[in-house]
PDB file with one MODEL, atoms N, CA, C and O in Angstrom:
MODEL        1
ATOM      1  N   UNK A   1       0.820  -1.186   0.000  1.00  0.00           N
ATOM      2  CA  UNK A   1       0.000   0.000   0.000  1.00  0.00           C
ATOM      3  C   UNK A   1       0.870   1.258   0.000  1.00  0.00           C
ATOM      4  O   UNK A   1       0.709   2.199  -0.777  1.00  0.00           O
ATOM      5  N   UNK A   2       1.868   1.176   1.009  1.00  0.00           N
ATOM      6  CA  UNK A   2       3.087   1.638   0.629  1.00  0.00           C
ATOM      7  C   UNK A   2       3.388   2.585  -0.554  1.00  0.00           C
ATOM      8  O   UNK A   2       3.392   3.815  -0.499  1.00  0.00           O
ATOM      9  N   UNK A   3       3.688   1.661  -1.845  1.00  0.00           N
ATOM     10  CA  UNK A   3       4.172   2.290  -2.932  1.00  0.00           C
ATOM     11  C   UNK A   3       3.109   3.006  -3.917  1.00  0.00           C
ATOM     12  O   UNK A   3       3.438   3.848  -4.753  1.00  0.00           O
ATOM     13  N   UNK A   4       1.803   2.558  -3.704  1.00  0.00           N
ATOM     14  CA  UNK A   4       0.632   3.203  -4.210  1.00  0.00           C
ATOM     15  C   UNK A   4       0.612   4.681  -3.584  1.00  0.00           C
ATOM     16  O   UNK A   4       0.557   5.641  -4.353  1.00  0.00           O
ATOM     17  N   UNK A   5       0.659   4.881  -2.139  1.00  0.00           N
ATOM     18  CA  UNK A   5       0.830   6.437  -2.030  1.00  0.00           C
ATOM     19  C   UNK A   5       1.620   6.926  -2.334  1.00  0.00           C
ATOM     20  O   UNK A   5       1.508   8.088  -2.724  1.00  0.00           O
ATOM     21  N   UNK A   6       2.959   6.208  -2.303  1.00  0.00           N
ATOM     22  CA  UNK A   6       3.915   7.109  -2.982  1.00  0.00           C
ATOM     23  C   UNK A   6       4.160   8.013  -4.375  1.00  0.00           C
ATOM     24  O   UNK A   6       4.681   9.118  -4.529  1.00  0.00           O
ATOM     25  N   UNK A   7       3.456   6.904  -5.488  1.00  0.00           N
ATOM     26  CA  UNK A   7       2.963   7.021  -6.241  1.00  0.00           C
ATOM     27  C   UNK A   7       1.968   8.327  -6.598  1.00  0.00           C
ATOM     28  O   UNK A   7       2.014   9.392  -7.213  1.00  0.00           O
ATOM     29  N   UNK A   8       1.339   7.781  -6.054  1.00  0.00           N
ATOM     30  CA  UNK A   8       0.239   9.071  -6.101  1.00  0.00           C
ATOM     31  C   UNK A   8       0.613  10.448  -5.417  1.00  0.00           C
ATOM     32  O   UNK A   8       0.358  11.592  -5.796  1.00  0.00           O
ATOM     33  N   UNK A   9       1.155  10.092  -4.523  1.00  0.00           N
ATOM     34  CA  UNK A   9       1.655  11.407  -4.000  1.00  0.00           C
ATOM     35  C   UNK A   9       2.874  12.189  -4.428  1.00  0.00           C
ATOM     36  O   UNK A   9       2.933  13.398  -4.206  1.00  0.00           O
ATOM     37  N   UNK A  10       4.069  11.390  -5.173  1.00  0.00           N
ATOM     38  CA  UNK A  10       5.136  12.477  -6.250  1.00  0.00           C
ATOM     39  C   UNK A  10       4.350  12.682  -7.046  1.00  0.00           C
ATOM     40  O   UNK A  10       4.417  13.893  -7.251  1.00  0.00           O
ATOM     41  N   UNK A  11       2.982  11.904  -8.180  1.00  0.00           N
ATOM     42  CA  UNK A  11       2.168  13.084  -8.768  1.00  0.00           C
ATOM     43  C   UNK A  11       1.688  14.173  -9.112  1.00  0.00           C
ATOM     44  O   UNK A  11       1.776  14.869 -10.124  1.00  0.00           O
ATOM     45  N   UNK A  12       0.825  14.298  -7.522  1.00  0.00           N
ATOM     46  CA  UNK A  12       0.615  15.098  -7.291  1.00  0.00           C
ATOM     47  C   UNK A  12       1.914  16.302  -6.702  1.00  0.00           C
ATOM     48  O   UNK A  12       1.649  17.502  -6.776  1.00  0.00           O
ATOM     49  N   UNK A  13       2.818  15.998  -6.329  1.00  0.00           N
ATOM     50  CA  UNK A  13       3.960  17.094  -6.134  1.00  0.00           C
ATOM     51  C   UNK A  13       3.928  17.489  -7.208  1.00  0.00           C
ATOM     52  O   UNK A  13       3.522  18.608  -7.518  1.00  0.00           O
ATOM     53  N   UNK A  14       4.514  16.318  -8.266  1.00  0.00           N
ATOM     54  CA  UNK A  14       5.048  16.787  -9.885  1.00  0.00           C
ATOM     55  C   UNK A  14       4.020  17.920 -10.207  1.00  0.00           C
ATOM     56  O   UNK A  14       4.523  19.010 -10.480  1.00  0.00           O
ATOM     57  N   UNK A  15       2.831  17.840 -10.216  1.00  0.00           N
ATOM     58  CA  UNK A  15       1.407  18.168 -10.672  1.00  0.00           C
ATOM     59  C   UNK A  15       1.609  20.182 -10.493  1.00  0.00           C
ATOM     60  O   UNK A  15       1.490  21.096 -11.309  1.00  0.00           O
ATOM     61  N   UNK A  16       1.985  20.133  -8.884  1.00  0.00           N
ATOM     62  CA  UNK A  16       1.801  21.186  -8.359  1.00  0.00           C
ATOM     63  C   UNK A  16       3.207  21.877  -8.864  1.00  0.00           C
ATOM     64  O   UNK A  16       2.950  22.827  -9.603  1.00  0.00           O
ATOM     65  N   UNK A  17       3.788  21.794  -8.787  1.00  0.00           N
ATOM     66  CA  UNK A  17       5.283  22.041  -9.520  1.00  0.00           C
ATOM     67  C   UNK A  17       5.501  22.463 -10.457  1.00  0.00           C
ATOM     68  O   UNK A  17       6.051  23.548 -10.647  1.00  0.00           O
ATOM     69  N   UNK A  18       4.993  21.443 -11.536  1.00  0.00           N
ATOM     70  CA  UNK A  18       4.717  22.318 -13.293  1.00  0.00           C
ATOM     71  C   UNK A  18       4.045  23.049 -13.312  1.00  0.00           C
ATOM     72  O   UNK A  18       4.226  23.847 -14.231  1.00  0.00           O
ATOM     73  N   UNK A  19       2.522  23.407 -12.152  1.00  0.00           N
ATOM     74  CA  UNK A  19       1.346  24.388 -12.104  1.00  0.00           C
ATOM     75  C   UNK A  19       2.269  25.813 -12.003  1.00  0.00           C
ATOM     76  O   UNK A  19       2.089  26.819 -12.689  1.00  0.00           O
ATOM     77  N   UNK A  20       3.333  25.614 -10.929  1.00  0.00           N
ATOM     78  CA  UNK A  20       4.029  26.587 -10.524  1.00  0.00           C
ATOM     79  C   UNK A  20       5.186  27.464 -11.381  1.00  0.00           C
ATOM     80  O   UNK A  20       5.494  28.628 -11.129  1.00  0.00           O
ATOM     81  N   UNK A  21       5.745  26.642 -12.438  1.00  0.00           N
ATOM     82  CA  UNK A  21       6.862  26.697 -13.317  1.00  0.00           C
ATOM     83  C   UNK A  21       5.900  27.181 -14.251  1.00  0.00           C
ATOM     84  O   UNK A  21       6.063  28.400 -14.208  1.00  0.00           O
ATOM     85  N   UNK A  22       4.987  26.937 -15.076  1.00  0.00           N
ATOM     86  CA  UNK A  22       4.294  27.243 -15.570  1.00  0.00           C
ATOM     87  C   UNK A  22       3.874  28.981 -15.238  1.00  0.00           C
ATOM     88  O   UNK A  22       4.373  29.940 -15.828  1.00  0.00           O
ATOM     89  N   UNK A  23       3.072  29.030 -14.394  1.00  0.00           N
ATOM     90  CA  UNK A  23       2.650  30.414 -13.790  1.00  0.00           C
ATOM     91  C   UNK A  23       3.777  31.182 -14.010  1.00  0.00           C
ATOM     92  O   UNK A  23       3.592  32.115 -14.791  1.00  0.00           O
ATOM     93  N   UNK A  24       4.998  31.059 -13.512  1.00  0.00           N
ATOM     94  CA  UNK A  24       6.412  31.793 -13.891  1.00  0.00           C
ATOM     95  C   UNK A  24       6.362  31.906 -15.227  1.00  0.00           C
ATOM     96  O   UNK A  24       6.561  33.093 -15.483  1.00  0.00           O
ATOM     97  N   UNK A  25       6.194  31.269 -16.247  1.00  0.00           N
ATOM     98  CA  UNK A  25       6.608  31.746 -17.250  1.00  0.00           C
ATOM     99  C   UNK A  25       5.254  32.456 -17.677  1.00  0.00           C
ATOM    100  O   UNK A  25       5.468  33.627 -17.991  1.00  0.00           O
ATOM    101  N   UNK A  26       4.397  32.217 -17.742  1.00  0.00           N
ATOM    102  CA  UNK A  26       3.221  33.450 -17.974  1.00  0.00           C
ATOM    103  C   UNK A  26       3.346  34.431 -17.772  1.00  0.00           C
ATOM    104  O   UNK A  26       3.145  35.277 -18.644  1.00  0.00           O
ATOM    105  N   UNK A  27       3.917  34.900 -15.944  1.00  0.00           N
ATOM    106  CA  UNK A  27       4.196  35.924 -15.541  1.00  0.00           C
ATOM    107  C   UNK A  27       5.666  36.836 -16.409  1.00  0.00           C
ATOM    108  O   UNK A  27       5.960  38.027 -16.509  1.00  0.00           O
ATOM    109  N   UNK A  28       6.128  35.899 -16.771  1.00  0.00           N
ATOM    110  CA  UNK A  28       7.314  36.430 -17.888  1.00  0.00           C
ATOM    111  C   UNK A  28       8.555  36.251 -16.593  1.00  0.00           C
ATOM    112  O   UNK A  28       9.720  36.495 -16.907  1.00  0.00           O
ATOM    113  N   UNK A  29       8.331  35.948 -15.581  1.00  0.00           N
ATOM    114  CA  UNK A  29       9.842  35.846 -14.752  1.00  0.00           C
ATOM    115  C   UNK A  29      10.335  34.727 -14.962  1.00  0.00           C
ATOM    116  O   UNK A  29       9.587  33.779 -15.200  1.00  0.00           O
ATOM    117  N   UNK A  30      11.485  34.598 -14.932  1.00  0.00           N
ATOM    118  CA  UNK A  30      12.748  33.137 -14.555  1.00  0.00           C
ATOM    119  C   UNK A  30      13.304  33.251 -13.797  1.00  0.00           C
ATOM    120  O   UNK A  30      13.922  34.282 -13.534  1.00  0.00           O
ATOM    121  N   UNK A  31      13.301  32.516 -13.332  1.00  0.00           N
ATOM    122  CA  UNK A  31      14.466  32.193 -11.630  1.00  0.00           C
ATOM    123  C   UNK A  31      15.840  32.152 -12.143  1.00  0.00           C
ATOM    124  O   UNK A  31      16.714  32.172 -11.276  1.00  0.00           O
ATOM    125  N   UNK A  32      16.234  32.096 -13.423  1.00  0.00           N
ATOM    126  CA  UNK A  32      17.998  32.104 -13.607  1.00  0.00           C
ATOM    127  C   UNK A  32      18.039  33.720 -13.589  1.00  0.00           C
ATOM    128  O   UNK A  32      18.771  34.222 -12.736  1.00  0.00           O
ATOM    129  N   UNK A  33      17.451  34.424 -14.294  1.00  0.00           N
ATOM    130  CA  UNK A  33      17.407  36.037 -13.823  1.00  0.00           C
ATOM    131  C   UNK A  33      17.446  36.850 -12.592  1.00  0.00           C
ATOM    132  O   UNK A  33      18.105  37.850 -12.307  1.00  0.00           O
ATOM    133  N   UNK A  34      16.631  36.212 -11.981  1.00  0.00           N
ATOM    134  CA  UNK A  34      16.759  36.138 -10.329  1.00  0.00           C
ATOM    135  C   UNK A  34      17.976  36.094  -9.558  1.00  0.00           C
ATOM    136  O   UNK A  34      18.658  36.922  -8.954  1.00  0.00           O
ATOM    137  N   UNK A  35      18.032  34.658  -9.812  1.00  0.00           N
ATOM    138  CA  UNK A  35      19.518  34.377  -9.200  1.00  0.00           C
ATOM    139  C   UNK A  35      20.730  34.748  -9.539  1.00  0.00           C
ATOM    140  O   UNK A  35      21.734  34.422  -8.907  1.00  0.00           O
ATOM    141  N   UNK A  36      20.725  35.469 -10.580  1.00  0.00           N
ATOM    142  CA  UNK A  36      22.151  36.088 -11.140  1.00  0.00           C
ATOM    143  C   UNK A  36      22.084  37.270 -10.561  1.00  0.00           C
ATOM    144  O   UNK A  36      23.112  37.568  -9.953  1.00  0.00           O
ATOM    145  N   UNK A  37      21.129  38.144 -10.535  1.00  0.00           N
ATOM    146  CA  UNK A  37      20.902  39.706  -9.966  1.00  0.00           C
ATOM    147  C   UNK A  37      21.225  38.973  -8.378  1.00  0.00           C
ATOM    148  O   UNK A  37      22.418  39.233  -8.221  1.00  0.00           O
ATOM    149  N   UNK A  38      20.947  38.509  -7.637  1.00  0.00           N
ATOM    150  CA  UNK A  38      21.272  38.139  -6.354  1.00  0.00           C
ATOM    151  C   UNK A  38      22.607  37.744  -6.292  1.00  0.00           C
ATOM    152  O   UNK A  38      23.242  37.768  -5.238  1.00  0.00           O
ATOM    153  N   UNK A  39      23.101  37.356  -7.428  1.00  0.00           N
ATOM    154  CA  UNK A  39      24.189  36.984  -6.590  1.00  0.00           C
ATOM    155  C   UNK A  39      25.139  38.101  -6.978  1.00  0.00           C
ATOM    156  O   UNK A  39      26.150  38.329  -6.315  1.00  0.00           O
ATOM    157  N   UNK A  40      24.793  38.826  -8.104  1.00  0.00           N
ATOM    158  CA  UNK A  40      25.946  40.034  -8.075  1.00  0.00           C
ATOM    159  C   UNK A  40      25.331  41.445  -7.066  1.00  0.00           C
ATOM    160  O   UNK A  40      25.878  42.541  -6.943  1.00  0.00           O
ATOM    161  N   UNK A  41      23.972  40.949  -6.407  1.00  0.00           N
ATOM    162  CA  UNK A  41      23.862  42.198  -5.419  1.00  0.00           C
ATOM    163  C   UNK A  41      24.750  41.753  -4.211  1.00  0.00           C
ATOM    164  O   UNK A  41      25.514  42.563  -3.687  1.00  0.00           O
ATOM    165  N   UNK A  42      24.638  40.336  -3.730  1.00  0.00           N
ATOM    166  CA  UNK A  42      25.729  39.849  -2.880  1.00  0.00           C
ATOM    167  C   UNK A  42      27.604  39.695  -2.954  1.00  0.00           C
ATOM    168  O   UNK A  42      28.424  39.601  -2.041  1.00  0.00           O
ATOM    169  N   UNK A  43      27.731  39.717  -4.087  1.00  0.00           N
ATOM    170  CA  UNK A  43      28.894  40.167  -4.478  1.00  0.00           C
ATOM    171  C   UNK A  43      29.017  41.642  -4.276  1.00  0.00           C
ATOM    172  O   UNK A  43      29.681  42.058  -3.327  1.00  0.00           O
ATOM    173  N   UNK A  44      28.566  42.266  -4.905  1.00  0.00           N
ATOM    174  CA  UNK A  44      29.307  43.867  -4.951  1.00  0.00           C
ATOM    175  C   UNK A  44      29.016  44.152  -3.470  1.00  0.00           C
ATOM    176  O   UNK A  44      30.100  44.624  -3.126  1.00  0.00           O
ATOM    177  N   UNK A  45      28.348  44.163  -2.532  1.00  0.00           N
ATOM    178  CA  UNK A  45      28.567  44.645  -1.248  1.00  0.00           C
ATOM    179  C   UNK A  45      29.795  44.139  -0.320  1.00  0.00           C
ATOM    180  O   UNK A  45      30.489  44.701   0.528  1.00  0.00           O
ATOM    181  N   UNK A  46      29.754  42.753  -0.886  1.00  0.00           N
ATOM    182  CA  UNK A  46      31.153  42.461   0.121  1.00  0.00           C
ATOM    183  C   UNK A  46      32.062  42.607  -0.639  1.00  0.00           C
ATOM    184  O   UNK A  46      32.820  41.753  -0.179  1.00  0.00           O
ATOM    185  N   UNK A  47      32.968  43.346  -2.063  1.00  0.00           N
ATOM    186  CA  UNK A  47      33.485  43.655  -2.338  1.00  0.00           C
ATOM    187  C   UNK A  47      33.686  45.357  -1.921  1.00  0.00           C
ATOM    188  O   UNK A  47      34.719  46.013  -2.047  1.00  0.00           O
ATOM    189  N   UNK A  48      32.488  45.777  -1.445  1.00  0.00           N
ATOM    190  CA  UNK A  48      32.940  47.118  -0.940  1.00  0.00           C
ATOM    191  C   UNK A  48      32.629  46.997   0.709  1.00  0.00           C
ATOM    192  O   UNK A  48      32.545  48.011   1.402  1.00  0.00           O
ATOM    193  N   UNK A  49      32.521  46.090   1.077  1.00  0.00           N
ATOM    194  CA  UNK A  49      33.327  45.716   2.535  1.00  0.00           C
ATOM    195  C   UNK A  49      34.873  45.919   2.219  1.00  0.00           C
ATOM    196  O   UNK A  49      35.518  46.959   2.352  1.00  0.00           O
ATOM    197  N   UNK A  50      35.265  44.821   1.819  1.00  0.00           N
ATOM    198  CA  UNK A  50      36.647  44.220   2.232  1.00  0.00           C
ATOM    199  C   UNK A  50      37.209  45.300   1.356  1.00  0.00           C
ATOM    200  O   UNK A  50      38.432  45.169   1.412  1.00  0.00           O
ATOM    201  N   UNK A  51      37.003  45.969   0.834  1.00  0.00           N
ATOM    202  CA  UNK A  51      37.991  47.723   0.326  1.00  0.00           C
ATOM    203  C   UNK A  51      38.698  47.863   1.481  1.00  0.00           C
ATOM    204  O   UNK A  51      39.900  47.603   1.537  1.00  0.00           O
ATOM    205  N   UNK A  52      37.954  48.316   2.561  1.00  0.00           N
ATOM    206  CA  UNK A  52      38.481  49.241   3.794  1.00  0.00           C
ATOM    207  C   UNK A  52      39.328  48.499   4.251  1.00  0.00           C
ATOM    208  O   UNK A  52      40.326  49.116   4.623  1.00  0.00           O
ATOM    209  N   UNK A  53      39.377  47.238   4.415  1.00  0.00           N
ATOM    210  CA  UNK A  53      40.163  46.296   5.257  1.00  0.00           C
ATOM    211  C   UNK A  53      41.318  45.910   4.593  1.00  0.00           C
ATOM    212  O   UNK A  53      42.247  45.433   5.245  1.00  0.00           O
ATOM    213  N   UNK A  54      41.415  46.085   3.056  1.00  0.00           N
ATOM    214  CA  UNK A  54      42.706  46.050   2.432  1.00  0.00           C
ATOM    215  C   UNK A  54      43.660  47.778   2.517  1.00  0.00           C
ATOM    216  O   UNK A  54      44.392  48.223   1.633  1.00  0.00           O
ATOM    217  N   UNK A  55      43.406  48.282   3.533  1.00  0.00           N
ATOM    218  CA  UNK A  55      44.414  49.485   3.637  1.00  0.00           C
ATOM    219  C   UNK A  55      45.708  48.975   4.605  1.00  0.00           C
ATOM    220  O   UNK A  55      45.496  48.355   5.647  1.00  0.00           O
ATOM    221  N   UNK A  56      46.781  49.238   4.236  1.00  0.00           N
ATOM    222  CA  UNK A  56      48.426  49.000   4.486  1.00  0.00           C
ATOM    223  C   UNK A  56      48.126  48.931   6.122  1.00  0.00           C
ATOM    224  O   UNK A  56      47.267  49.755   6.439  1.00  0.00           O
ATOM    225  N   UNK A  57      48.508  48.335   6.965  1.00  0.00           N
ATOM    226  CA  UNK A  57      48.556  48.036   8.173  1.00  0.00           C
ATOM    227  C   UNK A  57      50.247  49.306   8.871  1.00  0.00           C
ATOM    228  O   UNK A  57      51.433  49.204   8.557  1.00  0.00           O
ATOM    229  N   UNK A  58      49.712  50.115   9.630  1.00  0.00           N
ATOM    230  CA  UNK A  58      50.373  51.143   9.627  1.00  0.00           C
ATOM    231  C   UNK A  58      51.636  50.288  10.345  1.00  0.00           C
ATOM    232  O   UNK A  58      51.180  49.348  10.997  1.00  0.00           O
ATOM    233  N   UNK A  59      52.988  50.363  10.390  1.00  0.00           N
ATOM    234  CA  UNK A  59      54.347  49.639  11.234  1.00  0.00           C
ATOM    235  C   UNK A  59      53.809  50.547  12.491  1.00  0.00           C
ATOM    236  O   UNK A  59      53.277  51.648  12.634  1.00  0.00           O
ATOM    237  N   UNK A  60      54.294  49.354  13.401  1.00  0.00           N
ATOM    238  CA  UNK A  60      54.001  49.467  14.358  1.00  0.00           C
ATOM    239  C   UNK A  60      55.354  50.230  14.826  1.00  0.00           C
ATOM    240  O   UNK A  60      56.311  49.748  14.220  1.00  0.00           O
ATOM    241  N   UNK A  61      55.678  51.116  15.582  1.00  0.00           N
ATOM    242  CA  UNK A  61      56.955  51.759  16.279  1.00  0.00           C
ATOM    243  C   UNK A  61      56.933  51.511  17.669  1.00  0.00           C
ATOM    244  O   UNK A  61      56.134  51.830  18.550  1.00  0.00           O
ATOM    245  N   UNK A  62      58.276  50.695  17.671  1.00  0.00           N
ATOM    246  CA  UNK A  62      58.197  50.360  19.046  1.00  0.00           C
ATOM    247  C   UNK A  62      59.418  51.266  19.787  1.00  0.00           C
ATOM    248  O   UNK A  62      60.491  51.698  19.367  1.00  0.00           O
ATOM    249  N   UNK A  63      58.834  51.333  20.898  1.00  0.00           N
ATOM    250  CA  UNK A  63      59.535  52.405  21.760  1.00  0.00           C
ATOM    251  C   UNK A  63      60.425  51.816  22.094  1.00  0.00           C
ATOM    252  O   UNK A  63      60.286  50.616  22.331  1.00  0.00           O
ATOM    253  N   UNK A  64      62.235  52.733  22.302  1.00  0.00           N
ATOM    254  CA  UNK A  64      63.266  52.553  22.828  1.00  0.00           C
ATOM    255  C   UNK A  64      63.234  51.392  23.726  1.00  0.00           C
ATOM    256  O   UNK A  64      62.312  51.586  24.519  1.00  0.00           O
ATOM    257  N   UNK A  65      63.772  50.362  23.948  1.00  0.00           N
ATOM    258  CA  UNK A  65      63.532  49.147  24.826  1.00  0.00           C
ATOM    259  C   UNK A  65      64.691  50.008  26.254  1.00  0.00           C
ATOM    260  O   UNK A  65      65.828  50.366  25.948  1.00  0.00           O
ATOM    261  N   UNK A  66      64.180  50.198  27.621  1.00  0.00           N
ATOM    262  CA  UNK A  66      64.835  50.798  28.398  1.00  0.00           C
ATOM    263  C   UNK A  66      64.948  49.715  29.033  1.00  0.00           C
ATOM    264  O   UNK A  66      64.003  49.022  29.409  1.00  0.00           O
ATOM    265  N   UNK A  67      66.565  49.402  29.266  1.00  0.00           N
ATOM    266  CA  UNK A  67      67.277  48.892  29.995  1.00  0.00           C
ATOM    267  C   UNK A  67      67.248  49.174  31.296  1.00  0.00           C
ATOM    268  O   UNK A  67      67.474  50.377  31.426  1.00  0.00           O
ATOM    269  N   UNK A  68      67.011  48.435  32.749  1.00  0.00           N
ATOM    270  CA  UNK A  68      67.602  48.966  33.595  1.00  0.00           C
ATOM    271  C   UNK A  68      68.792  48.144  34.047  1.00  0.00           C
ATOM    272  O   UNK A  68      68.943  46.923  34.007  1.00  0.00           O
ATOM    273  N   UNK A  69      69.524  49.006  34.444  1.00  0.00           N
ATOM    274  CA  UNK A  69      71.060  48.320  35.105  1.00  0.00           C
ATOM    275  C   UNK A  69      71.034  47.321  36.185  1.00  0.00           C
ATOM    276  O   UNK A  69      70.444  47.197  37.258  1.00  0.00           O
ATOM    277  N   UNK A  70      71.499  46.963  35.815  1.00  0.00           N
ATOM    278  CA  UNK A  70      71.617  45.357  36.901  1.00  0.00           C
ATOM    279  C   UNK A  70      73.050  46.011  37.934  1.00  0.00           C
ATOM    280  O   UNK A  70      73.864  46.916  37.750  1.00  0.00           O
ATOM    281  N   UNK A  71      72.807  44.977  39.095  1.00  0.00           N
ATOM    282  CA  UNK A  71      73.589  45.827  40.428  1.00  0.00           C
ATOM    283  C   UNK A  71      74.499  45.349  39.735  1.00  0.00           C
ATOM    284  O   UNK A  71      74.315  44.332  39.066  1.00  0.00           O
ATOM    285  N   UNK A  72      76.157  46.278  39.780  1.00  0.00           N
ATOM    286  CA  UNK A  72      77.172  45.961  38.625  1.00  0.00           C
ATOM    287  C   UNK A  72      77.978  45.164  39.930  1.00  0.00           C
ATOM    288  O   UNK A  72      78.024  45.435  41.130  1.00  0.00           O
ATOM    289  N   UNK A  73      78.352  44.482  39.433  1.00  0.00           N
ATOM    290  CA  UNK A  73      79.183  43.298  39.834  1.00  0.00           C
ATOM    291  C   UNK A  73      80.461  43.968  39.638  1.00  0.00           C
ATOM    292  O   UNK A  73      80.359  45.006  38.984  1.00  0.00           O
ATOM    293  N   UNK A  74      82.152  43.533  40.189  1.00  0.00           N
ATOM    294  CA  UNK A  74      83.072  44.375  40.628  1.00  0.00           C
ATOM    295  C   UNK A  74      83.629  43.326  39.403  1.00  0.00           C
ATOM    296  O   UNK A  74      83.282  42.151  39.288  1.00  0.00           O
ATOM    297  N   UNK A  75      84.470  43.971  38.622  1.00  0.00           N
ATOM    298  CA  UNK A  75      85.022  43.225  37.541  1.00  0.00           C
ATOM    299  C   UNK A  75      85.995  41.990  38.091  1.00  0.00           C
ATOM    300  O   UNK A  75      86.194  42.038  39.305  1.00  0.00           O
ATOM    301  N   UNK A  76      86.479  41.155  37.550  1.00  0.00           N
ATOM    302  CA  UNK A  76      87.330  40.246  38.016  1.00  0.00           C
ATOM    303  C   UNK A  76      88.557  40.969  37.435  1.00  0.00           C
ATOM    304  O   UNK A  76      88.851  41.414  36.325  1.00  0.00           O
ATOM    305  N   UNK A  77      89.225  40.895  38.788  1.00  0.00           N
ATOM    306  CA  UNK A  77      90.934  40.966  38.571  1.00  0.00           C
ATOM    307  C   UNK A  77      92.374  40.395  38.073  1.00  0.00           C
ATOM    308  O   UNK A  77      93.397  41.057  38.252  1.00  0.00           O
TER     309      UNK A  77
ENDMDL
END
C-alpha cells in the first residue's frame, strides 16, 4: 500500500510544480534572472566591505627598549 501512495503522491507534487513553473513563465519571470541579480547584489557589497580592510597596516613603532642596570658586579681581577 506503501508504494501506491507514494505514487500518487510524487504526482501530485510533480502536478503542483509544473502548475508553478508554468505560472512563472506566464508571468514572464525566470528564476535564472533572479539568481544572477542576487548573486551580483551579494557580491558587490562584500566587495565594498573588504575595500576598507585592504588598507596598508600602519608599522608598528616600538619604543626605545629601556634597559635597567643590573647591580654591577666588581670586575674580576
Amino acid at each position: 500500500m506503501g508504494q501506491q501512495l507514494n505514487k500518487i503522491v510524487k504526482r501530485r507534487r510533480r502536478k503542483k510544480y509544473l502548475a508553478r513553473k508554468k505560472a512563472l513563465v506566464k508571468a514572464g519571470v525566470s528564476r535564472k534572472s533572479r539568481v544572477a541579480k542576487a548573486e551580483k547584489a551579494k557580491k558587490a557589497p562584500a566587495a565594498a566591505k573588504k575595500a576598507p580592510a585592504k588598507k596598508a597596516a600602519k608599522p608598528k613603532t616600538e619604543a626605545p627598549a629601556v634597559e635597567t642596570p643590573a647591580a654591577e658586579t666588581p670586575a674580576a681581577e
